[in-house]
MIZA-988733 format. One record per residue: residue in three letters; residue number from 0; x, y, z of N, C-alpha, C in turn. Coordinates in steps of 0.2 Angstrom, whole numbers, plus 5000, padded with zeros to 4 digits. Each point is the difference from the previous one (the first is absolute). Layout:
N
NODE  res    n  n.c1  n.c2  n.c3  ca.c1  ca.c2  ca.c3  c.c1  c.c2  c.c3
NODE  ALA  NUM     X     Y     Z      X      Y      Z     X     Y     Z
...
***
This chain:
185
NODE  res    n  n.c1  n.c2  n.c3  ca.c1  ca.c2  ca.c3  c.c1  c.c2  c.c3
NODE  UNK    0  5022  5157  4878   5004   5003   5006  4998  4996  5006
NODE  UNK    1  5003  4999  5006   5000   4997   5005  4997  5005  5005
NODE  UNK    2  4996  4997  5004   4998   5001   5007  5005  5004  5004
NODE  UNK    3  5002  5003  5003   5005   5004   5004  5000  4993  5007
NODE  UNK    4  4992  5001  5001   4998   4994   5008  5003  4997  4999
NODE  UNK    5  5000  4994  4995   5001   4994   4997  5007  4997  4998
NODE  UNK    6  5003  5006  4999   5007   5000   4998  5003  5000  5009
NODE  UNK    7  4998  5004  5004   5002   5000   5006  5000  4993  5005
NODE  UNK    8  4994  4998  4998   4996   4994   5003  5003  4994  4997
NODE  UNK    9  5005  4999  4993   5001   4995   4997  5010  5002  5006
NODE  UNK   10  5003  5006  5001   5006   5000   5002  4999  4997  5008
NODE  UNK   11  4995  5002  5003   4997   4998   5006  5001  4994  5001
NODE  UNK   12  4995  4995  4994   5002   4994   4999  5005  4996  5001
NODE  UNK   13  5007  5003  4993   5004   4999   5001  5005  5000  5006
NODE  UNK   14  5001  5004  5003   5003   5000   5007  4996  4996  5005
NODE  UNK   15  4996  4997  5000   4997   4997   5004  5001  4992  5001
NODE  UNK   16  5000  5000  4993   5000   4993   4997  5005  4999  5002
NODE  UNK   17  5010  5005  4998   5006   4998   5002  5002  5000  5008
NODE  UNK   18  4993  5005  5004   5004   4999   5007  4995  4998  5004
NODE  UNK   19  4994  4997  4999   4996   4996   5003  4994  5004  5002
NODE  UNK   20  5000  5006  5000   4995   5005   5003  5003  5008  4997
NODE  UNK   21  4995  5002  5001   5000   5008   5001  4997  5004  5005
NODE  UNK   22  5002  5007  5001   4997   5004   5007  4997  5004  4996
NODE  UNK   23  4994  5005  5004   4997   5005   4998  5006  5005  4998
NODE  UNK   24  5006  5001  5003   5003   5005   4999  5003  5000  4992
NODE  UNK   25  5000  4991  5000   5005   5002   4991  4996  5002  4997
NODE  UNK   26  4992  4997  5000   4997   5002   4995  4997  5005  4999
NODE  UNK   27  4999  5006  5006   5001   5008   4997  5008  5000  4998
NODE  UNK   28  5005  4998  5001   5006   5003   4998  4999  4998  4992
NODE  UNK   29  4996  4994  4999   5002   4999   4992  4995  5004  4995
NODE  UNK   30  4993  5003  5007   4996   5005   4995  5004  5007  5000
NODE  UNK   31  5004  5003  5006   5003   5006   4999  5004  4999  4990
NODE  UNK   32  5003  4994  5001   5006   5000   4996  4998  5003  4992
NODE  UNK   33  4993  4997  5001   4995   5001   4994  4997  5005  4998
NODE  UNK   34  5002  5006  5006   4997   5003   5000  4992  5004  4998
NODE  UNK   35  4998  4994  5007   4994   4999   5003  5000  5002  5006
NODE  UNK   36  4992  4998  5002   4998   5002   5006  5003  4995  5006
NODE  UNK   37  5001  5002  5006   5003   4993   5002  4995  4998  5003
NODE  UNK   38  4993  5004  5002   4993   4999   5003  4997  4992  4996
NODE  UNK   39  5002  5001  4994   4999   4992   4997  5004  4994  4999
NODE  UNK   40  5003  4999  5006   5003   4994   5004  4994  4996  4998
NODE  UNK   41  4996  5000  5004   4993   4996   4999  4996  4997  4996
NODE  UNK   42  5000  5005  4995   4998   4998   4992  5005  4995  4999
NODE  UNK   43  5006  5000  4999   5008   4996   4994  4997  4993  5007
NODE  UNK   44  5000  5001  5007   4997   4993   5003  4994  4997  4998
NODE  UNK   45  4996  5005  4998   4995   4996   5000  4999  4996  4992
NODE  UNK   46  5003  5004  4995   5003   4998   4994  5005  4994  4998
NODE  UNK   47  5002  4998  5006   5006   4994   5003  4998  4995  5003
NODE  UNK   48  4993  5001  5002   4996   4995   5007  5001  4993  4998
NODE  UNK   49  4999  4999  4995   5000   4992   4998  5007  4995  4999
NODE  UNK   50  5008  5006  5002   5004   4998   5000  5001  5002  5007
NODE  UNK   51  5000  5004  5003   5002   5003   5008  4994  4997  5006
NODE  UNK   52  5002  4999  5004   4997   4997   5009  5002  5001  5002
NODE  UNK   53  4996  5006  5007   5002   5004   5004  5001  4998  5006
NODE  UNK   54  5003  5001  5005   5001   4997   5008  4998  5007  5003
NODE  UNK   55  4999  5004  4998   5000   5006   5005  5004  5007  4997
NODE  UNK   56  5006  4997  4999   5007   5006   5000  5002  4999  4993
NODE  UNK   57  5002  4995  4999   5001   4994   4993  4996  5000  4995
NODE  UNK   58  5001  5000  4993   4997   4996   4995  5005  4995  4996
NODE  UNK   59  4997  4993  5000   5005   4995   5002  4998  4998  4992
NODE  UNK   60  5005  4997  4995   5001   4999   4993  4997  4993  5001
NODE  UNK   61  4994  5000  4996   4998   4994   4999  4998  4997  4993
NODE  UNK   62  5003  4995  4998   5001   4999   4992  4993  4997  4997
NODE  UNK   63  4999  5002  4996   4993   4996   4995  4998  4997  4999
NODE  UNK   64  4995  4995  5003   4999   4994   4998  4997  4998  4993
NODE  UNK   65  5005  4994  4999   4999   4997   4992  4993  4996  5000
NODE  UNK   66  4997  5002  4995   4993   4999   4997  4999  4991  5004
NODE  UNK   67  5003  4996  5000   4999   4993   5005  5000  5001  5006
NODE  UNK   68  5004  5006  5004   5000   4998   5007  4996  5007  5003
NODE  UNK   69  4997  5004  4997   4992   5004   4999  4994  4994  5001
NODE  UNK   70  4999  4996  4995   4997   4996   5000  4998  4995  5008
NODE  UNK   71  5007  4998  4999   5001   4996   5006  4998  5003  5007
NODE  UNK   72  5001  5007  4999   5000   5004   5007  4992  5000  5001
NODE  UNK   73  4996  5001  4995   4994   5003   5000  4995  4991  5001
NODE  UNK   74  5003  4995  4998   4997   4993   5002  5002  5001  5009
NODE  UNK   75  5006  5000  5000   5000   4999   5008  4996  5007  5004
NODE  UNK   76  5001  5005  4999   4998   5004   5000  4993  5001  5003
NODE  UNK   77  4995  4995  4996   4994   4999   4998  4998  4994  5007
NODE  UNK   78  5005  4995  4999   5000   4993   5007  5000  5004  5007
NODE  UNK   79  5005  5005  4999   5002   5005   5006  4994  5003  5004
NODE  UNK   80  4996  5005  4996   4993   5001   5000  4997  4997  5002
NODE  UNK   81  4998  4995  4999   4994   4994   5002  5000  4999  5006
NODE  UNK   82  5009  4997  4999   5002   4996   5009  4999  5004  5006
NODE  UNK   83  5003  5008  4996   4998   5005   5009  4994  4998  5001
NODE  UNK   84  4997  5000  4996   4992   5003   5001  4998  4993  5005
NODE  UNK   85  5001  4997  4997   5000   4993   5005  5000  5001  5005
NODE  UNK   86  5009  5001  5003   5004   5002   5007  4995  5004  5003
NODE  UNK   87  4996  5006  4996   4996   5004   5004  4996  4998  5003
NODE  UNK   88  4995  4997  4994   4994   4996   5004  5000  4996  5006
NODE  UNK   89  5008  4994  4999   5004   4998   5005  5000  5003  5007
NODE  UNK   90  5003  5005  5000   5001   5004   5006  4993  5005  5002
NODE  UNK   91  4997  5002  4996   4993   5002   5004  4997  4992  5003
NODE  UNK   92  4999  4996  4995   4996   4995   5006  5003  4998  5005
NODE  UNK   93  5007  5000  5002   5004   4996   5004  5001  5007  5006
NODE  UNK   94  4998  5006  4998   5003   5005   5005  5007  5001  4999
NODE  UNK   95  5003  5000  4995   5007   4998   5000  5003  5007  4997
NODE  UNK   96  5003  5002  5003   5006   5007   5001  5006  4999  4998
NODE  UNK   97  5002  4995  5000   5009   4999   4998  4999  5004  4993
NODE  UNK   98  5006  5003  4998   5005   5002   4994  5003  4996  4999
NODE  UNK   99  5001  4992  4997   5004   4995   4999  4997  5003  4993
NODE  UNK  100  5006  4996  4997   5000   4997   4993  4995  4993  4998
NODE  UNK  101  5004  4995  5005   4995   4993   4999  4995  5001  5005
NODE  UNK  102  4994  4997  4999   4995   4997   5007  4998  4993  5000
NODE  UNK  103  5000  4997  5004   4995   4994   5002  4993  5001  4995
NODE  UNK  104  5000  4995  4996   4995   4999   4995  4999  4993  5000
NODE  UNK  105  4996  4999  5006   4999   4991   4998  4991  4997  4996
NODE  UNK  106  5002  4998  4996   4994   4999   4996  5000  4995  4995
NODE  UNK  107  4997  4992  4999   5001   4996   4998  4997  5003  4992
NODE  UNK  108  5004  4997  4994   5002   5003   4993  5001  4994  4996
NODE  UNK  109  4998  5002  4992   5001   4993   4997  5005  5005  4996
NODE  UNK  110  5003  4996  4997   5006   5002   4994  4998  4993  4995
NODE  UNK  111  5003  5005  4994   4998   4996   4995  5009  5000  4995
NODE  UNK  112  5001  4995  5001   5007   4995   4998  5002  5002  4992
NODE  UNK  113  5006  5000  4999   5002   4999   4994  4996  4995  4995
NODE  UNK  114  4998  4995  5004   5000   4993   4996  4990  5004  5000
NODE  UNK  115  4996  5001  5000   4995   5002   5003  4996  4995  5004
NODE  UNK  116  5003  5000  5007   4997   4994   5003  5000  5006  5007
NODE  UNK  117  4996  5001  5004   4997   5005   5006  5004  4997  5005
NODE  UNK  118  5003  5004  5004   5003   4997   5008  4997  5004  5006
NODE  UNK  119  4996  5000  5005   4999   5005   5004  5006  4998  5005
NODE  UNK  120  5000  5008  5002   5005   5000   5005  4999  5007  5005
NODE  UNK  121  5004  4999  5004   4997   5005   5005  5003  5008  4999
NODE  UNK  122  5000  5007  4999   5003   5005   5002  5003  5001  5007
NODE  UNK  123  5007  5004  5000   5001   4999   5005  5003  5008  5002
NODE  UNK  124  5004  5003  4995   5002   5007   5001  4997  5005  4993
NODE  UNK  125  4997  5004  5002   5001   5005   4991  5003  5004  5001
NODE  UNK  126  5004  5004  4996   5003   5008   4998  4995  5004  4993
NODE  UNK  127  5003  5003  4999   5000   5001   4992  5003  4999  4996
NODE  UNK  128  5005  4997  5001   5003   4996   4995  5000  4991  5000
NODE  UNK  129  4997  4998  5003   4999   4993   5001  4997  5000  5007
NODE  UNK  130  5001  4991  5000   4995   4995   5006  5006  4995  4999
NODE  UNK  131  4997  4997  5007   5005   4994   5003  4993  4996  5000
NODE  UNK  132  5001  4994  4998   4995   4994   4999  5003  4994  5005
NODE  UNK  133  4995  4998  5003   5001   4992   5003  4995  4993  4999
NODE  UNK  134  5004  4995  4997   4995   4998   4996  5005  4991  4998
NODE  UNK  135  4999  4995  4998   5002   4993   5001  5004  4999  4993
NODE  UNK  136  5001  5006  4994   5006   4998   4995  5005  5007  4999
NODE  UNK  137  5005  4997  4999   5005   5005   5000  4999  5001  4989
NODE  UNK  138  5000  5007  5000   4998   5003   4995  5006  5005  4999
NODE  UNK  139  5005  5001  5002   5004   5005   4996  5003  4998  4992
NODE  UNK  140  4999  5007  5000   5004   5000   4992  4992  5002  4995
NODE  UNK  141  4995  4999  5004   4991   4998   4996  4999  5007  5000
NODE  UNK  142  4995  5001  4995   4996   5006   4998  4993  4997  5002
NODE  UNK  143  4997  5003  5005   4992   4998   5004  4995  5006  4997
NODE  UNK  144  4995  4998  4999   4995   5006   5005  4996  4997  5004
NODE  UNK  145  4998  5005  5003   4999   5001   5007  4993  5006  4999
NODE  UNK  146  4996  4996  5005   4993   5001   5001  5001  5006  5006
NODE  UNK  147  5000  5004  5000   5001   5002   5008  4994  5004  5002
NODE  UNK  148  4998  4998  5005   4993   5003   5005  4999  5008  4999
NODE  UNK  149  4996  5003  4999   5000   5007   5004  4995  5001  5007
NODE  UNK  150  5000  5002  5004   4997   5001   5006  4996  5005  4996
NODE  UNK  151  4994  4999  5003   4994   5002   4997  4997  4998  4994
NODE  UNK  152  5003  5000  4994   4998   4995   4992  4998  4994  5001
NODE  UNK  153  4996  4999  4995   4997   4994   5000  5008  4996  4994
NODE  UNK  154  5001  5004  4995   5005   4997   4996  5005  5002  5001
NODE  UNK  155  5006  4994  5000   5007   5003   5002  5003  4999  4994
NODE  UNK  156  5008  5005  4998   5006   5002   4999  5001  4994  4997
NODE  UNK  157  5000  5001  4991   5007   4996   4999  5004  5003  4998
NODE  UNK  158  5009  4997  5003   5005   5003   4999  5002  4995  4996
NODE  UNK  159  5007  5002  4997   5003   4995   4999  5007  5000  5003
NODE  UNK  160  5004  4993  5003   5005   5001   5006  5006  4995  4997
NODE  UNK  161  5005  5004  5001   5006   4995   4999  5002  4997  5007
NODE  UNK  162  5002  4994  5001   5002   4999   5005  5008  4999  5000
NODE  UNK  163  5004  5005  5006   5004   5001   4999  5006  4995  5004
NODE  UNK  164  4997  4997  5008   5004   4997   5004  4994  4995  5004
NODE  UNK  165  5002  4993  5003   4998   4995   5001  5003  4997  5006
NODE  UNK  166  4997  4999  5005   5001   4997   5007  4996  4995  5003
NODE  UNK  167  5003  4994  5001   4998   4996   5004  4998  5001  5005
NODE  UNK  168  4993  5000  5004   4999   5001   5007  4998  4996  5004
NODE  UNK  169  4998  4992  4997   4998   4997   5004  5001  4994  4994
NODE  UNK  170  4996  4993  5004   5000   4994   4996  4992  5002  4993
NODE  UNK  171  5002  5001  4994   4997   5002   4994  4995  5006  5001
NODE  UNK  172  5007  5004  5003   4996   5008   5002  5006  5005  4998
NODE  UNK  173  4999  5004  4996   5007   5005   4996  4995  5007  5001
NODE  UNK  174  5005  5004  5001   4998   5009   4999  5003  5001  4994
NODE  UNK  175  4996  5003  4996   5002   5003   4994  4999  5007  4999
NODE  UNK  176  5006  5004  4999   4998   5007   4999  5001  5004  4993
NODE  UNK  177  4994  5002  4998   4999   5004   4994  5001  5009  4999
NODE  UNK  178  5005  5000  4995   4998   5006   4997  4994  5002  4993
NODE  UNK  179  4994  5004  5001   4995   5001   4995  5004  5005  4994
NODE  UNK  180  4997  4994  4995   5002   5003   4993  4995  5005  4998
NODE  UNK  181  4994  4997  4998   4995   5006   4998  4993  4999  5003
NODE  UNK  182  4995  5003  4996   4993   4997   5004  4998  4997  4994
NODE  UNK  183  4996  4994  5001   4996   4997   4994  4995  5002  4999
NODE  UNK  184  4996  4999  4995   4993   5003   4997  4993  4994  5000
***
């Protein structure tokens, strides 16, 4: 025999899934219907969490991720962590208060090529999802890694970066901006 909760939290689902979200109000109306309590709105959400995202007022239908882009989420995921902490350290040494996304990250870095042959080249912006490089070969389309400093450590970050766009900036001087795939071991 099924759950009553469960049953409620799988129709909650349902309607959610067909209109993008659900409100606190439908999911007491779907516990009334069941002839439940409608004090456990809460529970059937909290039952739901791993499908529902809340804004406040909303709980917004978000679909499953398939066992590959789990994975994927939890490698970037993993780059994302690292790199705040970076930014951090970043901004306490520099006094630095901005809420950006990117900062000024200048730090000369070796990457190490497809071919395995080392290029150093200089950082020029981070985020968490990537860095802009400037440096004397244009490298798009390359899977690098990338050495990257930490402020304070003696050993730095390997990530691994795909380079995704490529600029000329001077005479055998190109900015290269990467998105990080994962961290290397």
């Amino acid at each position: 025999m099924s759950d009553p909760l469960r049953v409620v939290t799988e129709t909650v689902l349902a309607h959610a899934r067909t209109k993008g979200y659900t409100l606190p109000a439908e999911v007491r109306q779907e516990l009334a219907r069941a002839g439940l309590d409608e004090g456990l709105w809460k529970d059937v959400l909290a039952l739901a969490r791993s499908s529902l995202r809340s804004d406040g007022d909303r709980y917004w239908y978000q679909a499953p991720l398939s066992e590959r882009a789990a994975r994927e989420k939890g490698r970037l995921d993993a780059v994302s962590q690292a790199v705040r902490a970076i930014l951090e350290r970043q901004r306490e040494r520099l006094d630095e208060r901005r809420g950006q996304d990117r900062m000024e990250f200048i730090h000369p870095v070796v990457l190490l090529l497809d071919d395995e042959t080392e290029h150093r080249v200089l950082t020029r912006d981070l985020s968490i999802s990537g860095v802009r490089l400037i440096g004397s070969r244009r490298l798009l389309g390359q899977k690098v890694r990338l050495s990257l400093p930490v402020p304070g450590e003696v050993a730095p970050l390997a990530i691994r970066l795909r380079i995704l766009w490529t600029a000329q900036v001077g005479d055998d001087l190109f900015e290269n901006g990467g998105s990080f795939v994962e961290m290397e071991r």
